[in-house]
VMD Tcl script that draws the C-alpha trace (Angstrom):
set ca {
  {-1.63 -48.58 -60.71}
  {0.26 -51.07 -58.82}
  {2.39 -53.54 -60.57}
  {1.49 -57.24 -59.19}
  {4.29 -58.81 -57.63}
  {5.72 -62.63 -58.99}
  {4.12 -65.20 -56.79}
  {5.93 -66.78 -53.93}
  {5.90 -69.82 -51.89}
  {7.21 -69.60 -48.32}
  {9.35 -72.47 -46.22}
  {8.96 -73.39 -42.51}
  {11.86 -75.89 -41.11}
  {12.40 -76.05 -37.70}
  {14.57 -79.13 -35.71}
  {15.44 -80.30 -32.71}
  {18.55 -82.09 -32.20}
  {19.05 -83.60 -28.51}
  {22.50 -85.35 -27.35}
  {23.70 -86.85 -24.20}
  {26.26 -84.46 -22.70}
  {26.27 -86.55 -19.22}
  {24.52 -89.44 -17.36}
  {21.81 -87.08 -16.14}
  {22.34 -84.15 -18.87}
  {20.89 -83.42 -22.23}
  {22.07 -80.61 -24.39}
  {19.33 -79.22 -27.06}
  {19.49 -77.30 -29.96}
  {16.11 -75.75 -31.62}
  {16.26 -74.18 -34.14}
  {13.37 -72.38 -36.68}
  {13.87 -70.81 -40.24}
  {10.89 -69.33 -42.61}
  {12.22 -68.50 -45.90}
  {10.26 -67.11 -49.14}
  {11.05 -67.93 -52.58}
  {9.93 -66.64 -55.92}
  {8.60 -69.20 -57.11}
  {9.80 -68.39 -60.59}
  {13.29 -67.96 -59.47}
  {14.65 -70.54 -57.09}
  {17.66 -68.08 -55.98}
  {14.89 -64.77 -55.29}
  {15.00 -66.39 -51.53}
  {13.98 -64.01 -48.74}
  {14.50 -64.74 -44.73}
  {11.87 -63.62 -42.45}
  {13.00 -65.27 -39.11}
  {16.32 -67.76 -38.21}
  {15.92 -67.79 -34.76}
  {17.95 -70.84 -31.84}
  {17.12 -71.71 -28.63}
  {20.15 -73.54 -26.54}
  {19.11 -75.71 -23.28}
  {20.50 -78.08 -20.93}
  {17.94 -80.37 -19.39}
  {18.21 -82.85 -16.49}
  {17.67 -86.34 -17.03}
  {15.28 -88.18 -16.30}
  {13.30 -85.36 -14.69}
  {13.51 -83.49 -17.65}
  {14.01 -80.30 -15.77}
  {15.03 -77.08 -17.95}
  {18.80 -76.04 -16.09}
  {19.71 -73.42 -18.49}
  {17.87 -72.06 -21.67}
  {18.87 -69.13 -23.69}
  {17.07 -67.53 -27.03}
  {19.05 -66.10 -30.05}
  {17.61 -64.19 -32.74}
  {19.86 -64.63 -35.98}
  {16.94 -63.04 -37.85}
  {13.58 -61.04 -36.97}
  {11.65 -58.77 -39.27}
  {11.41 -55.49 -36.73}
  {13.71 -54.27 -34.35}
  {11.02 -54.43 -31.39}
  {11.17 -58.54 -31.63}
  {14.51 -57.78 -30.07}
  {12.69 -57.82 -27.13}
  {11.40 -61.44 -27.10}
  {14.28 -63.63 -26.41}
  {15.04 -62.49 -22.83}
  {11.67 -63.66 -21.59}
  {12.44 -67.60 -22.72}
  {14.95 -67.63 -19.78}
  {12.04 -67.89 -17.56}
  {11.03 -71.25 -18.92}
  {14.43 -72.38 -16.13}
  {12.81 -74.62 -13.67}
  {10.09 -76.02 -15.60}
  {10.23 -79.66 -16.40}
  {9.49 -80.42 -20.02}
  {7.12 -83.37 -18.74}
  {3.16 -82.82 -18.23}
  {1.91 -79.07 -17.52}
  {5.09 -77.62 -19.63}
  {3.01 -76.59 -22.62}
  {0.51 -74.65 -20.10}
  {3.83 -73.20 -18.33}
  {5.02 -71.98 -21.20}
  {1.95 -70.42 -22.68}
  {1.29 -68.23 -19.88}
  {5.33 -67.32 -19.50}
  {5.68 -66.63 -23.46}
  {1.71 -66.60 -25.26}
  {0.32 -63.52 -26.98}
  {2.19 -59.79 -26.35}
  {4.26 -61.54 -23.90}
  {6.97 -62.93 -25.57}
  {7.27 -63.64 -29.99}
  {4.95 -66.60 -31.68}
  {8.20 -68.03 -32.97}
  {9.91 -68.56 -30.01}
  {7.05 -70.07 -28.74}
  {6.76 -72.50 -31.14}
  {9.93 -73.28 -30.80}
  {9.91 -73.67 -26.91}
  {6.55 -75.73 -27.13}
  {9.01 -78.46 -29.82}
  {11.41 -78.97 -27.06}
  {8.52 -81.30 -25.60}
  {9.65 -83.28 -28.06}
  {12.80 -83.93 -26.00}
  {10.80 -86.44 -23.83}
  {10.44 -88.88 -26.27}
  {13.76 -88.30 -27.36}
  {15.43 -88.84 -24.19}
  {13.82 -92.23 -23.43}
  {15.17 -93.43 -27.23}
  {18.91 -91.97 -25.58}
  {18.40 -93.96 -22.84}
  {17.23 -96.79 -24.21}
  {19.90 -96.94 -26.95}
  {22.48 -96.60 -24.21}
  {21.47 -100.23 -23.09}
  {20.63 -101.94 -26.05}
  {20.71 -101.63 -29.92}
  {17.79 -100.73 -31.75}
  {17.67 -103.32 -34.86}
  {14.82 -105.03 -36.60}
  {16.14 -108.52 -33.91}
  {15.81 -106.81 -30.96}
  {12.47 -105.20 -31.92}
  {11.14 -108.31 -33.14}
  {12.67 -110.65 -30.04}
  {10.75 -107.94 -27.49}
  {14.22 -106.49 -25.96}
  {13.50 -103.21 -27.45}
  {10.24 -102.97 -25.93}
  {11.22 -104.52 -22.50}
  {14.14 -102.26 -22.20}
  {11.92 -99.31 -23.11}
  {9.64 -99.92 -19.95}
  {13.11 -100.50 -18.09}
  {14.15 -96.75 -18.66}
  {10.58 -95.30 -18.58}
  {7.28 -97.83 -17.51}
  {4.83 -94.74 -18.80}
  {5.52 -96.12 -21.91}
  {2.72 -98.68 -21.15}
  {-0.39 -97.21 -23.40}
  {1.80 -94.34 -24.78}
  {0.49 -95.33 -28.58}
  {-1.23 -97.98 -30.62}
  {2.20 -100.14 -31.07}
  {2.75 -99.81 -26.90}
  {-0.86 -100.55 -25.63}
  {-0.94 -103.18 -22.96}
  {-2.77 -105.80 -24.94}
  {-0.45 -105.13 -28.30}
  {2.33 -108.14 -29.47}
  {5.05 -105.63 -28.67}
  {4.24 -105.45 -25.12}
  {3.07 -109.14 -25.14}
  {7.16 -109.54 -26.44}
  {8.20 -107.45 -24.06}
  {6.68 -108.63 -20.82}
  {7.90 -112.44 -21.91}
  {11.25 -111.10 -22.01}
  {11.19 -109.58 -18.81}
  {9.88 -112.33 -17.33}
  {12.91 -114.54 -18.79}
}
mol new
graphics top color blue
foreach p $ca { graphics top sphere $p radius 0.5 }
foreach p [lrange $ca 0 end-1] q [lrange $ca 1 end] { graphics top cylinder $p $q radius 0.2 }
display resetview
C-alpha cells in the first residue's frame, strides 16, 4: 500500500525587468521560477524550473538584436535541448505578429513550454518602452497626469497610444487633457 504524500502547493513567478542601456537600446531580463512547497512545512520547498532569457532590443522598432536562453533549472536532461532554439527569435520585432513568430519558432516539440512563456512576456517590453521613453521627457506624478502632459507626451513618443485602453480612448478626459495641451 502506498503511503499518501503531505499536500503541496506550487509557486509560479516570472518578471521582466527592462532598462535603457542607450538612446535606441533596451536591455531585458526574463526570468521564470516554479517552486513547490509542503504546505505543512514552509522550508520542504522543491524547484522544478529557474530558467533566464537575456535580450537587447532596438528602440523604437522594438527589434530583437541579441537573445540568449539559460536554464538554471529543468527537471530532465533532454530540456537541455530547448534553449538554443530561442536564438532564432533574432530579427523579430516584439511589435504585432511576434506572438505568431514565436509560436511557430518555439510551440509544441519544438522548443520547452517555459521558455515560451517566457519569450511570449517579453511583449510586454512594448508597453514598457513607451513608459522609458516617456519618463525620459517628463515626470510621471499625479500634476502632470492630471494637467494632460503625461498623456500628450505619451502620444509624442508613440501616437498608437490613441484607443490603446479605456483611460486612452479618443473621446476619454485624458486624451481630451492631452490634445489641449498639445495644442497650447
Amino acid at each position: 500500500m502506498t503511503v499518501p504524500l503531505a499536500p503541496r502547493g506550487a509557486r509560479r513567478e516570472k518578471s521582466v525587468d527592462v532598462v535603457a542601456a542607450t538612446d535606441d537600446e533596451l536591455w531585458l531580463v526574463a526570468r521564470l521560477r516554479d517552486t513547490s512547497t509542503a504546505l505543512d512545512d514552509a522550508d520542504d520547498v522543491e524547484l522544478i524550473h529557474d530558467l533566464r532569457i537575456d535580450a537587447t532590443i532596438s528602440v523604437p522598432d522594438l527589434v530583437i538584436r541579441e537573445i540568449t536562453a539559460h536554464a538554471e533549472h529543468q527537471p530532465y536532461d533532454r530540456c537541455a535541448h530547448t534553449a538554443a532554439p530561442v536564438s532564432g527569435l533574432v530579427g523579430l520585432s516584439l511589435r504585432r505578429g511576434y506572438r505568431r513568430a514565436v509560436m511557430e519558432k518555439l510551440g509544441g516539440t519544438l522548443g520547452c513550454s517555459h521558455f515560451l512563456t517566457l519569450a511570449l512576456d517579453l511583449s510586454a517590453t512594448n508597453v514598457l518602452s513607451i513608459y522609458l521613453r516617456m519618463r525620459s521627457l517628463t515626470e510621471n506624478s499625479p500634476e502632470s497626469r492630471a494637467d494632460g502632459t503625461w498623456a500628450a507626451t505619451g502620444l509624442v513618443v508613440e501616437p498608437n497610444l490613441m484607443n490603446a485602453c479605456l483611460a486612452l480612448a479618443e473621446d476619454s478626459p485624458v486624451q481630451e487633457l492631452a490634445r489641449k495641451r498639445l495644442e497650447s
